[in-house]
Residue frames relative to the residue before (quaternion, step in Angstrom):
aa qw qx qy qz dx dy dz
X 1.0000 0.0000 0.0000 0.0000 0.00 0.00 0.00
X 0.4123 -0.7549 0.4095 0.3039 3.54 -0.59 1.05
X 0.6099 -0.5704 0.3885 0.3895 3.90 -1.02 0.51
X 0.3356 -0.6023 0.5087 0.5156 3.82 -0.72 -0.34
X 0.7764 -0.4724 0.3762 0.1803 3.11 -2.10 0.59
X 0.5981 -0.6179 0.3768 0.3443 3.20 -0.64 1.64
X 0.0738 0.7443 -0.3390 -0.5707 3.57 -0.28 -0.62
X 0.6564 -0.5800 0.3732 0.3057 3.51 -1.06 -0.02
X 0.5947 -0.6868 0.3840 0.1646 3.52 -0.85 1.75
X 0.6909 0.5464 -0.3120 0.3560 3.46 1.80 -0.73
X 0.6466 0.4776 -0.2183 0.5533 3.23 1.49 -1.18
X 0.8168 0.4526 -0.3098 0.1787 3.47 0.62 -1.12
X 0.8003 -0.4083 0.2274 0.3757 3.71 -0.63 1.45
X 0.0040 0.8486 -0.4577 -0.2652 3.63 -0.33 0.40
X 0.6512 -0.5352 0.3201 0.4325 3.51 -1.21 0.82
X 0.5348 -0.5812 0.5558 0.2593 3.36 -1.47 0.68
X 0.4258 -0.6479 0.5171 0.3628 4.08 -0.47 1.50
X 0.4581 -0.6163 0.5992 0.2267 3.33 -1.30 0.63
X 0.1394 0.7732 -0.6166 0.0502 3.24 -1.06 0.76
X 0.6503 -0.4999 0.3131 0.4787 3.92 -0.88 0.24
X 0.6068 0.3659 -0.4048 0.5779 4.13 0.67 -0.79
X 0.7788 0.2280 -0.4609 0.3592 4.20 0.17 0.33
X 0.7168 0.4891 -0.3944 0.3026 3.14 1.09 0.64
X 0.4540 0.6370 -0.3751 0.4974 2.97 1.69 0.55
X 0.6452 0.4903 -0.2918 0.5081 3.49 1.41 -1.42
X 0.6338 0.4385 -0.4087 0.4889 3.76 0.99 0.02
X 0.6704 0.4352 -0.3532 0.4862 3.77 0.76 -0.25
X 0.7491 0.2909 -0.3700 0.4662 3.73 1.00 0.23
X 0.3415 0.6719 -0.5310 0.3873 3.22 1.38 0.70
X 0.6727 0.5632 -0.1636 0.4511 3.01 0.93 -1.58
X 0.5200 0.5353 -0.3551 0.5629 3.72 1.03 -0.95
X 0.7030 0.5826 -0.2866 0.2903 3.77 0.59 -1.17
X 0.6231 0.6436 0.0820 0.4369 2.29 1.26 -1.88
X 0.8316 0.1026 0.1654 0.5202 4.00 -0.02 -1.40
X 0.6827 -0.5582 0.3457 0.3206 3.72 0.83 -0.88
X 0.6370 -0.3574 0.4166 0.5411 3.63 -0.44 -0.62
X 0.6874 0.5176 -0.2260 0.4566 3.43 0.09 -1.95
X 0.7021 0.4135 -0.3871 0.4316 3.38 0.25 -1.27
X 0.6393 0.4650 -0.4538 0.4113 4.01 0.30 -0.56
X 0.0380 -0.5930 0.7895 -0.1538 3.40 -1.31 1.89
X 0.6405 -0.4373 0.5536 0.3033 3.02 -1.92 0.53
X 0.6328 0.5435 -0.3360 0.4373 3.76 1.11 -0.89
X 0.8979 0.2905 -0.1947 0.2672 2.99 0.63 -1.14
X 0.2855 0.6717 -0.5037 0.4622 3.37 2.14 0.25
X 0.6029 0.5783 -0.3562 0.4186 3.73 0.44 -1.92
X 0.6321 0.4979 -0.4489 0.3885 4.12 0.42 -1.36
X 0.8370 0.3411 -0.2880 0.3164 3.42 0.46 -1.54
X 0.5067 0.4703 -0.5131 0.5088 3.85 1.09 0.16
X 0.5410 -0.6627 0.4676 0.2227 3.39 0.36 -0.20
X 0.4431 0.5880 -0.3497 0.5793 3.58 1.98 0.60
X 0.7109 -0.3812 0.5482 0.2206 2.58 -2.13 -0.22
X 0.5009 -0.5703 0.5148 0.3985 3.92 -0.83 0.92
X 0.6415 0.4365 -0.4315 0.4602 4.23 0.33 -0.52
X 0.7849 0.1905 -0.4283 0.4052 3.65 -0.10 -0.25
X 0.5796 0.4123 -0.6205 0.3303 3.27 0.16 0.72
X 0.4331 0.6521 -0.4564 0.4230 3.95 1.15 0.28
X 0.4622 0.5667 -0.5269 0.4332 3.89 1.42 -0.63
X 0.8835 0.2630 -0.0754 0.3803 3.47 0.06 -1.16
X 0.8026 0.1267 -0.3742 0.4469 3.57 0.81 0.10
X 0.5181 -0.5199 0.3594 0.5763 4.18 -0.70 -0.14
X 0.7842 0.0441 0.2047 0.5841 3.42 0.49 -1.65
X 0.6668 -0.3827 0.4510 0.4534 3.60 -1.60 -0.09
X 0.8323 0.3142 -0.3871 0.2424 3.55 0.53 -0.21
X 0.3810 0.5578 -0.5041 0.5381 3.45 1.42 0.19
X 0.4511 0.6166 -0.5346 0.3613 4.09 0.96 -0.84
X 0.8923 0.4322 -0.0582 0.1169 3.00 0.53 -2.36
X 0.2684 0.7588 -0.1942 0.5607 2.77 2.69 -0.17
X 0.8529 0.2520 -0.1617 0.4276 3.35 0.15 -1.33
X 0.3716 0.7241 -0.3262 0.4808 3.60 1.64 0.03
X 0.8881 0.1196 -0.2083 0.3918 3.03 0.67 -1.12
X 0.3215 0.6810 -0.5218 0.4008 3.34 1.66 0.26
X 0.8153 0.3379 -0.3300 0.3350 3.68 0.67 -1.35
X 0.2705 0.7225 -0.5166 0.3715 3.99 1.40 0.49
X 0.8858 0.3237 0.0234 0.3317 2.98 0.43 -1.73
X 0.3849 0.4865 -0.5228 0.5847 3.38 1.26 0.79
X 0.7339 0.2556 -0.5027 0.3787 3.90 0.11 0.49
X 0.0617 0.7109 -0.5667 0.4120 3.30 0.95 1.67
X 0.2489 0.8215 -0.4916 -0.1469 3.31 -1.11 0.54
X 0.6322 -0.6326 0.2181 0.3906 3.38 -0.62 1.38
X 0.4625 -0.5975 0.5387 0.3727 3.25 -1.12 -0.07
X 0.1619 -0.7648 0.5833 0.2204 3.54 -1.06 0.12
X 0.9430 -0.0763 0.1795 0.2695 3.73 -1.21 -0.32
X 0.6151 0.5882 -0.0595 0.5217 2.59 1.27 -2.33
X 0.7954 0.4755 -0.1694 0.3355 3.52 0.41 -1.24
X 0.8165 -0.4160 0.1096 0.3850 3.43 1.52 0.53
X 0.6244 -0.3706 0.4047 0.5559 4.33 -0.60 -0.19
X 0.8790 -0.1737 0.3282 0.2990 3.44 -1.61 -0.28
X 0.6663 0.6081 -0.1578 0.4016 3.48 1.05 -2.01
X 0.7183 0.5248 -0.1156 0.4418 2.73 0.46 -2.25
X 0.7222 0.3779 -0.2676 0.5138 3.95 0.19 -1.39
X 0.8967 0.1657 -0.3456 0.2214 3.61 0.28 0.16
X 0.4863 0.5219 -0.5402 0.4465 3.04 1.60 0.53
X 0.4539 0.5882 -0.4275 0.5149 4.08 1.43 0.14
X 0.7265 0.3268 -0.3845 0.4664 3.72 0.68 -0.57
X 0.3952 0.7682 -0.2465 0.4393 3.43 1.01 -0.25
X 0.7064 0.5119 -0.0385 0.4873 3.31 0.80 -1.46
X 0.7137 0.4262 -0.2282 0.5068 3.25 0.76 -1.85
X 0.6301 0.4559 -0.4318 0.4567 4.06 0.78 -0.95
X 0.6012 0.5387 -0.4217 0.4130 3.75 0.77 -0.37
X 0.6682 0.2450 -0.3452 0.6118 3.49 0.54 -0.95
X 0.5786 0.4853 -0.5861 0.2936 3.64 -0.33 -0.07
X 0.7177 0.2777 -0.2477 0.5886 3.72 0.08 -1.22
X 0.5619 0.5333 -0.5468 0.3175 4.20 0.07 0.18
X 0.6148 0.5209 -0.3434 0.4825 3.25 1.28 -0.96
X 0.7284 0.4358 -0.3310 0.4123 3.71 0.84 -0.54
X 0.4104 -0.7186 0.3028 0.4728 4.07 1.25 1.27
X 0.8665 -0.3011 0.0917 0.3873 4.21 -0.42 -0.54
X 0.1019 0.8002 -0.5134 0.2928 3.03 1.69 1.74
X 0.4460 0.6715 -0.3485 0.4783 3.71 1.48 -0.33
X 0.5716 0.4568 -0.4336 0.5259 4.14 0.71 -0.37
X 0.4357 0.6658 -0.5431 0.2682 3.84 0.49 -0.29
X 0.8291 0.2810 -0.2283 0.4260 3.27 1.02 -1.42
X 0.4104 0.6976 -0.5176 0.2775 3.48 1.17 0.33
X 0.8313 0.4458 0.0198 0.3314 3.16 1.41 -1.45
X 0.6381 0.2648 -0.0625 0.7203 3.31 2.27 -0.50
X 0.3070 -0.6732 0.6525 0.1637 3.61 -1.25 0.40
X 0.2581 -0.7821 0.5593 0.0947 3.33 0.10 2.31
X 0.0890 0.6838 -0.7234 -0.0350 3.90 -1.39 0.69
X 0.2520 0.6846 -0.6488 0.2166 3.35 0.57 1.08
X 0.6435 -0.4565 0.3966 0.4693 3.72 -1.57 0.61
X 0.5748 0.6691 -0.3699 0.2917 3.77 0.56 -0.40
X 0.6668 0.3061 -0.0222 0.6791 3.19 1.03 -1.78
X 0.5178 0.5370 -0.5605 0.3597 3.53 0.20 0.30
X 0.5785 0.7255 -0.1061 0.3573 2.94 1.15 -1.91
X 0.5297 0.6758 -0.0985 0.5030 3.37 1.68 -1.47
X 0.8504 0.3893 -0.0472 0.3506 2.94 0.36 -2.09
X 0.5993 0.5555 -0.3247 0.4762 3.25 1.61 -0.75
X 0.7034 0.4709 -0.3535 0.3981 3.76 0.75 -0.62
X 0.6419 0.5530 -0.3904 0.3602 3.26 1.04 -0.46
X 0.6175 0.5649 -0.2773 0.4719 3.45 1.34 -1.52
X 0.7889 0.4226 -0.2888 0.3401 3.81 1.07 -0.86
X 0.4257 0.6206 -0.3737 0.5422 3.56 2.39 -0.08
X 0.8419 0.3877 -0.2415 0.2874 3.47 0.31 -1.15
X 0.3512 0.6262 -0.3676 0.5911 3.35 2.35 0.46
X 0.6607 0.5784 -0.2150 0.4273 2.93 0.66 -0.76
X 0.5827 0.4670 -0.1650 0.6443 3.65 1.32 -0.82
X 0.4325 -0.7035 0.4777 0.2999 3.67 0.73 -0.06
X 0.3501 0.6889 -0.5685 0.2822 3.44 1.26 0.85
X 0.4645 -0.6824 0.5007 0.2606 3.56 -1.10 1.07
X 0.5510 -0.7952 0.1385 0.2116 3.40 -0.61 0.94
X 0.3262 0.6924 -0.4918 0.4150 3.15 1.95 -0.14
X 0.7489 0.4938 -0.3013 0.3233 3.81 0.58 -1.81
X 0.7057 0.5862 -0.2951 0.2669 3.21 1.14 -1.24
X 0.6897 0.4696 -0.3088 0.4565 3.43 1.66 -0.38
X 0.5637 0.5792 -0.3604 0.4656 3.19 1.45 -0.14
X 0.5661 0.5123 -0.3876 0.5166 3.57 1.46 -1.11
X 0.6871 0.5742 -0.3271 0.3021 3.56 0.62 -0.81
X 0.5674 0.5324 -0.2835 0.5606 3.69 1.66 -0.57
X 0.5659 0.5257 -0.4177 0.4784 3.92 1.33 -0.79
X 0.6014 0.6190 -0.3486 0.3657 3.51 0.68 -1.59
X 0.8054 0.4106 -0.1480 0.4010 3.32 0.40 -1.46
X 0.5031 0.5905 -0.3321 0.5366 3.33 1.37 0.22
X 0.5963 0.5991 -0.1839 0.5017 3.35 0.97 -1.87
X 0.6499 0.5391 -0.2686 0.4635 3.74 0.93 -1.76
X 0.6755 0.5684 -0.1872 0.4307 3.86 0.52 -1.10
X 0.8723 0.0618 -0.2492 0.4161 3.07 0.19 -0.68
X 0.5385 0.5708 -0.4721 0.4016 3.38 1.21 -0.02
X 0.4595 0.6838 -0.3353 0.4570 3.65 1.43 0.01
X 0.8427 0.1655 -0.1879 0.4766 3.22 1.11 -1.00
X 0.4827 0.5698 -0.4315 0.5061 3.33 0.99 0.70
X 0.5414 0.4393 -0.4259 0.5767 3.65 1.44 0.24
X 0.7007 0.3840 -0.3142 0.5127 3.74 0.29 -1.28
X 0.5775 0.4061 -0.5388 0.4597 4.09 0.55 -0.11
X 0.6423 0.5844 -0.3515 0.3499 3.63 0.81 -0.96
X 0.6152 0.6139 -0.2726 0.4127 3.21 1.26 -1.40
X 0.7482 0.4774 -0.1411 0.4386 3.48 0.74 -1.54
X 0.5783 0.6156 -0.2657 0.4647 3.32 1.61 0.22
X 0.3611 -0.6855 0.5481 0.3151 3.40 -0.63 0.87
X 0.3535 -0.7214 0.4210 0.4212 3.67 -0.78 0.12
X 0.3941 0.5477 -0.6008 0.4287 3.81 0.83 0.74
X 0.6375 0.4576 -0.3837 0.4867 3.93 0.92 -1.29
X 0.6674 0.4171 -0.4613 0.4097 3.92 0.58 -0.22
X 0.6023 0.4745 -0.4094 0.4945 3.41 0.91 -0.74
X 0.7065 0.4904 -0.3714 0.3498 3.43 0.00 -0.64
X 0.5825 0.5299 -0.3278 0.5219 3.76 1.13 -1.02
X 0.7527 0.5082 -0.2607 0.3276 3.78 0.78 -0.84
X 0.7273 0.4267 -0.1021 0.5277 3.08 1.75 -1.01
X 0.4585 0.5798 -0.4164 0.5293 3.38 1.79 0.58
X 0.6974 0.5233 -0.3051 0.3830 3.37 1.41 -1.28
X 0.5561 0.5120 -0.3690 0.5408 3.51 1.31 -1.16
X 0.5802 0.4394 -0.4974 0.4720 4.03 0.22 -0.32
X 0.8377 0.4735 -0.1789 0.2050 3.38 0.41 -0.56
X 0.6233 0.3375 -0.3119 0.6328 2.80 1.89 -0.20
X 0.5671 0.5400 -0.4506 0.4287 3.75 0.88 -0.09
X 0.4029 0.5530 -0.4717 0.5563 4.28 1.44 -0.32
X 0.6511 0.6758 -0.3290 0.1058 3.54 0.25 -0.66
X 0.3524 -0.7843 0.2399 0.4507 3.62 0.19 0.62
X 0.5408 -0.7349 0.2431 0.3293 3.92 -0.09 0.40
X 0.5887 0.5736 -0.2044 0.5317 3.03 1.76 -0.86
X 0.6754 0.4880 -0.2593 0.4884 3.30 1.16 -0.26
X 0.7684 -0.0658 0.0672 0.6330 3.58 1.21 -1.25
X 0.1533 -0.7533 0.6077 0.1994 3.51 0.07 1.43
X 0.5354 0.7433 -0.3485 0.1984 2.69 0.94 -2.24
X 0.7935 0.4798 -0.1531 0.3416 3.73 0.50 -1.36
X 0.5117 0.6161 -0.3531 0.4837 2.85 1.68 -1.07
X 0.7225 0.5803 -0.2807 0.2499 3.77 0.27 -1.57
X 0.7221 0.5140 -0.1434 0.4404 2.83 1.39 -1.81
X 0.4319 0.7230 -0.5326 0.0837 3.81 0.94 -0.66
X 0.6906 0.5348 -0.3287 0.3591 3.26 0.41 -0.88
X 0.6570 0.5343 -0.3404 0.4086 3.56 1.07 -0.56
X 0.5692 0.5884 -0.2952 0.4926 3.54 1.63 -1.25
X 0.7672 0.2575 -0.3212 0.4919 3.60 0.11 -0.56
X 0.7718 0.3427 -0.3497 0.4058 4.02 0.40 0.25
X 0.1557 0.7669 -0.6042 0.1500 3.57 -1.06 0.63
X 0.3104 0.7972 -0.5153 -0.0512 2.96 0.27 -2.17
X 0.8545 0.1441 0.0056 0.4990 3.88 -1.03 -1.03
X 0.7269 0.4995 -0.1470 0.4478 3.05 0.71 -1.57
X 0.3978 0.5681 -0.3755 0.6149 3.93 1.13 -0.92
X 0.8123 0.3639 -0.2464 0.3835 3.41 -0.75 -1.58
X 0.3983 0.5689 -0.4957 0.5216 4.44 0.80 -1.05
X 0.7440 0.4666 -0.3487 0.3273 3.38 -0.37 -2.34
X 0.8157 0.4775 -0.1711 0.2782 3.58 0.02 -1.43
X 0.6090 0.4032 -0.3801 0.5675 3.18 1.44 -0.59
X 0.5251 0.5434 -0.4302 0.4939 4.01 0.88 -0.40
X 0.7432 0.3314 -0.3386 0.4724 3.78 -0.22 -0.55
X 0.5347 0.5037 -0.4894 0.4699 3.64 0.57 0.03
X 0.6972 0.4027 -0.2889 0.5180 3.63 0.21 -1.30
X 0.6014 0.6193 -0.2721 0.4251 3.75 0.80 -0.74
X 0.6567 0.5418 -0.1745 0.4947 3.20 1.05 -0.86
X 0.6958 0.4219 -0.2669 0.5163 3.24 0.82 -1.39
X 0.6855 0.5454 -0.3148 0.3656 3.55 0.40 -1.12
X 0.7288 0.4580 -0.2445 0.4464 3.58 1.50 -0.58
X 0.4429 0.4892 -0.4150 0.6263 3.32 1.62 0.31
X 0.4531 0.6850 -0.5075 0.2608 4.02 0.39 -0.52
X 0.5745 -0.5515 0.5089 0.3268 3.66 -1.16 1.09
X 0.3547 -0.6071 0.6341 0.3218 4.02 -1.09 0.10
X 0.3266 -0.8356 0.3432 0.2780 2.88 -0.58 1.35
């Protein structure tokens, strides 16, 4: 039985030159795609079709990889402008948009739980907020501190959407109606308090997350010098 055809270097497609912006757009496929965990230096290298060493020209390790991953999420952020409202309004809207941005990328959001992104992306980010929350007459010690809450606040409400997302809404129901079993088993004399509230503990969602980003800015604005 004859072998299959060699194929031929003339016809066959040439690889795409490696370079550092396709090895990043191939490590948030994979983020897209499989998760965080799944992203290896091996298995970035598989989908360029290389070796795990030339991707070492251009990055140190998997975690500068995962660094610059999520810098390149968040450059499809877009700023607010004028139009979109006072001080408040534009940054609890930029706010929002980094949430849905890094949800869409499943639990590429833990990056900033775990590293302190200074990519030109999140800088970009960091500068509008620090120059909005001046703008609010926040004094600037808070505003960089409010700016470390935010970016906390941003994270995990990120991954409590992309878990939500990746949920079927029977696997939420079901997670919600396990919890309400669980605090209603409860003995009352011990935890009314829980008993009353159950229904409130297992519902929120969007609205939950609104509340939380509001009492931050609330907070800050109630610490604000008189002017």
């Amino acid at each position: 039985m004859p072998g299959s055809p060699r194929p031929n270097p003339r016809t066959s497609p040439a690889k795409a030159p490696l370079s550092l912006d396709a090895i990043v757009a191939a490590a948030l496929d994979l983020v897209d795609e499989l998760g965080c965990a799944a992203v290896s230096m091996r298995r970035v290298a598989q989908a360029l079709d290389t070796g795990s060493a030339s991707l070492y020209v251009y990055v140190h390790d998997r975690r500068e990889l995962m660094l610059l991953t999520h810098d390149r999420a968040v450059a499809a952020v877009e700023l607010p402008t004028d139009a979109d409202g006072d001080w408040r309004a534009r940054l609890e809207l930029l706010v929002e948009r980094v949430v849905a941005v890094l949800a869409g990328h499943r639990d590429l959001a833990a990056v900033g739980f775990t590293e302190a992104p200074t990519g030109p992306h999140i800088l970009r980010l960091v500068e509008e907020m620090l120059r909005l929350l001046r703008l609010g007459g926040i004094q600037d010690a808070a505003g960089v501190w409010a700016v470390d809450l935010l970016g906390q606040y941003i994270a995990s409400a990120a991954l409590e959407a992309a878990a939500r997302t990746d949920s079927t809404a029977e696997t939420i129901d079901a997670t919600a109606a396990r919890l309400d079993a669980v605090y209603q088993a409860l003995p009352a004399d011990d935890y009314p308090t829980i008993r009353e509230l159950a229904p409130l503990l297992t519902a929120g969602g969007s609205a939950r997350e609104s509340w939380k980003l509001r009492v931050i800015i609330d907070g800050l604005l109630a610490q604000r010098a008189p002017s």
